[in-house]
C-alpha positions in Angstrom: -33.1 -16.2 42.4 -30.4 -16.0 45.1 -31.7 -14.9 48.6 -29.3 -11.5 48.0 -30.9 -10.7 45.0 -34.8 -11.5 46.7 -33.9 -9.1 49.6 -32.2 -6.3 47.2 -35.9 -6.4 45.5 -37.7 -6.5 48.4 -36.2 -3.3 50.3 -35.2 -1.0 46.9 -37.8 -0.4 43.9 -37.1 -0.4 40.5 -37.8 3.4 40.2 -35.4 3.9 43.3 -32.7 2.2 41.3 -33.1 4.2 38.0 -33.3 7.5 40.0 -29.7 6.5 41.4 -28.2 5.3 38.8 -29.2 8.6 36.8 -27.8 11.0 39.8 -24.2 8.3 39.8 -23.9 9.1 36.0 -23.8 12.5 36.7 -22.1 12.8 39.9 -19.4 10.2 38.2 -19.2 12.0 34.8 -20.9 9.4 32.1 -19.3 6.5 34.2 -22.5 5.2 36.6 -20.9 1.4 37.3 -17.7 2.9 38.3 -19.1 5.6 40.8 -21.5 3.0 42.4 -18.7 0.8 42.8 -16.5 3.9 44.3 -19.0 4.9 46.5 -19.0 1.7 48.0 -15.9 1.9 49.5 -17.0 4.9 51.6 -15.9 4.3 55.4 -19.2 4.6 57.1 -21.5 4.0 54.7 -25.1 3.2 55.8 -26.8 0.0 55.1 -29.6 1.7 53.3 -26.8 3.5 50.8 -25.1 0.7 50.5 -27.9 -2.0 49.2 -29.4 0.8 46.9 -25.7 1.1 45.4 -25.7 -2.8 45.3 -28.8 -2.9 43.2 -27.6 -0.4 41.0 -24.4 -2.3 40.6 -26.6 -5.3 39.7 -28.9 -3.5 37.4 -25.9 -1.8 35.5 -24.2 -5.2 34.8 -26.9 -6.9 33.8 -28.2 -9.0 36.0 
């Protein structure tokens, strides 16, 4: 296990994870990935967002 992926599993839970990836599929129309990956790019984005959309990026491509 990479130390990225030990301190994305220490700070966001599983349930967290499916929670956002649910409300990105909706927000982003069917497309989940693609809207986490978007929102990513958000100027000003706070640390907190930003490793919950990384963990959702991880869980959505299998990893």
């Amino acid at each position: 296990m990479s130390v990225l992926s030990w301190f994305l599993r220490s700070s966001v839970t599983e349930a967290e994870v499916r929670a956002e990836i649910w409300s990105l599929g909706t927000r982003h129309l069917g497309w989940p990935l693609e809207g986490a990956l978007d929102e990513l790019k958000t100027p000003g984005l706070s640390t907190e967002r930003a490793q919950l959309l990384r963990a959702c990026v991880q869980k959505l491509q299998g990893r």
